[in-house]
C-alpha atoms as one frame of an Amber mdcrd trajectory, in Angstrom:
protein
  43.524  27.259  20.424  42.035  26.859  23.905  39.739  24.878  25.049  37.398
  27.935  25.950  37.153  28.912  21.986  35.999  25.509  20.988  33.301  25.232
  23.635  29.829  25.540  21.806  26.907  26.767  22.914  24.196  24.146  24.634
  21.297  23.926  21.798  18.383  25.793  22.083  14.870  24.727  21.518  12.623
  27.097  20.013   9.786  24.732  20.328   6.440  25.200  21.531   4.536  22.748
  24.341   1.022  23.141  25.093  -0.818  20.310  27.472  -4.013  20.247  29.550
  -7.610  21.020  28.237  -8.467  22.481  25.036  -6.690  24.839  23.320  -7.790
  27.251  20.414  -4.655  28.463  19.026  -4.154  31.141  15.694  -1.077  31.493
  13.644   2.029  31.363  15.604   5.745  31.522  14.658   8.641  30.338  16.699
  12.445  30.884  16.787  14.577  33.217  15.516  13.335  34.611  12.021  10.004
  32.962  12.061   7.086  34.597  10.710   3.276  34.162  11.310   1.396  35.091
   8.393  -2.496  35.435   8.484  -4.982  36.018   5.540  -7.901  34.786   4.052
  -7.622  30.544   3.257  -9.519  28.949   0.621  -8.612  25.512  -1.140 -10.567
  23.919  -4.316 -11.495  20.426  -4.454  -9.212  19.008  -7.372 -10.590  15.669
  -7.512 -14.836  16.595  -6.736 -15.564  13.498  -8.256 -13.704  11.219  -5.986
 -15.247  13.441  -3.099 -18.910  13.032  -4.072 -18.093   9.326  -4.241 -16.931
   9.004  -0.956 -19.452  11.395   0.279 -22.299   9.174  -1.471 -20.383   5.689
  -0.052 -21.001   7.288   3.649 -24.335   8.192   2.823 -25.446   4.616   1.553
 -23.516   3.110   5.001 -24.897   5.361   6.865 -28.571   4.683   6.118 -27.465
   0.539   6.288 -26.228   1.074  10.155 -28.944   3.858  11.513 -29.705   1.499
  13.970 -26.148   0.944  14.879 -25.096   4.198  15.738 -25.804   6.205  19.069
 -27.013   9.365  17.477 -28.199   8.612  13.886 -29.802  12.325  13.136 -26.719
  14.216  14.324 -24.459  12.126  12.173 -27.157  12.442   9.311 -26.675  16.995
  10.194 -23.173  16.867  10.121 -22.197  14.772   6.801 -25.408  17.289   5.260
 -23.398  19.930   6.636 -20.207  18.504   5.154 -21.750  18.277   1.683 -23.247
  21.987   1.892 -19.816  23.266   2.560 -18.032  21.586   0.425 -20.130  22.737
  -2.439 -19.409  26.587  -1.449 -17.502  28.508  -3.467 -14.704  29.301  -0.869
 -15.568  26.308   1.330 -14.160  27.107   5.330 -11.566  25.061   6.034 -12.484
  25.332  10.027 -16.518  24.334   9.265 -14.687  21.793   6.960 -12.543  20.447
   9.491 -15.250  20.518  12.712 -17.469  18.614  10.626 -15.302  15.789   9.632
 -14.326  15.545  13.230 -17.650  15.404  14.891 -18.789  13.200  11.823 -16.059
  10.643  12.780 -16.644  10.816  16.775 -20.449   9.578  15.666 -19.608   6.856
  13.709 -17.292   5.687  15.734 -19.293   2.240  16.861 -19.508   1.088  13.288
 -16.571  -0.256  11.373 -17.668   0.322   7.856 -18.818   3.606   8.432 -15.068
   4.609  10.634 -12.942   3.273   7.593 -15.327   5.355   4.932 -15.479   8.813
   7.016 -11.390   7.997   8.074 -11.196   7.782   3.786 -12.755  11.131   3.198
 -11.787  12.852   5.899  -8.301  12.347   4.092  -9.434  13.149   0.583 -10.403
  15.721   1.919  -7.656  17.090   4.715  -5.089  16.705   1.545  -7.105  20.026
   0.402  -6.696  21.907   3.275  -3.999  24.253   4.630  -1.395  22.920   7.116
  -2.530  22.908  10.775  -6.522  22.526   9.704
């Protein structure tokens, strides 16, 4: 055998980089046989109790640090908007998502309140689709 019929192809990498700014990105599929599959998403909550505890544990450390926190009505909007979606039938998993996210960026001053949203935010991401 010569050494030209044992040489092996450098690997390829069928990866995907994206850097700089923000970047909105759909379903995508990379390397050879991948599919990108897109219909409608929907989860249940299989644990709403657990939920509506956490959800009612923010709530109560919430109103204890008001003062505490930079922007005390917008957090208030966002964890009511939380609570309203999550008690849709087919609850988004984008408003889902975008409210646990701008719920944690304004509670970020107050410890108590980080480690309760960081909590449900998980309870809750567990329900959603990969990549929300």
């Amino acid at each position: 055998m010569r050494d030209d019929d044992r040489r092996q192809d450098p690997p390829v990498n069928n990866g995907l980089m994206i850097s700089g700014g923000t970047h909105y990105v759909g379903n995508q599929a990379v390397g050879p046989g991948a599919q990108a599959i897109s219909g409608p998403v929907s989860f249940q909550l299989q644990d709403p109790e657990r939920t509506t505890e956490l959800l009612v544990r923010v709530e109560r450390l919430l109103q204890a640090h008001l003062a505490e926190l930079a922007d005390p009505a917008s957090t208030s909007r966002e964890l009511r908007r939380l609570r309203e979606e999550l008690g849709e039938p087919q609850p988004q998993p984008t408003v889902i998502q975008r409210a646990l996210t701008r719920l944690n960026d304004f509670v970020q001053p107050v410890t108590p309140l980080v480690v309760a949203v960081g909590e449900l935010t998980r309870s809750v991401q567990g329900l959603l689709p990969p990549g929300h």
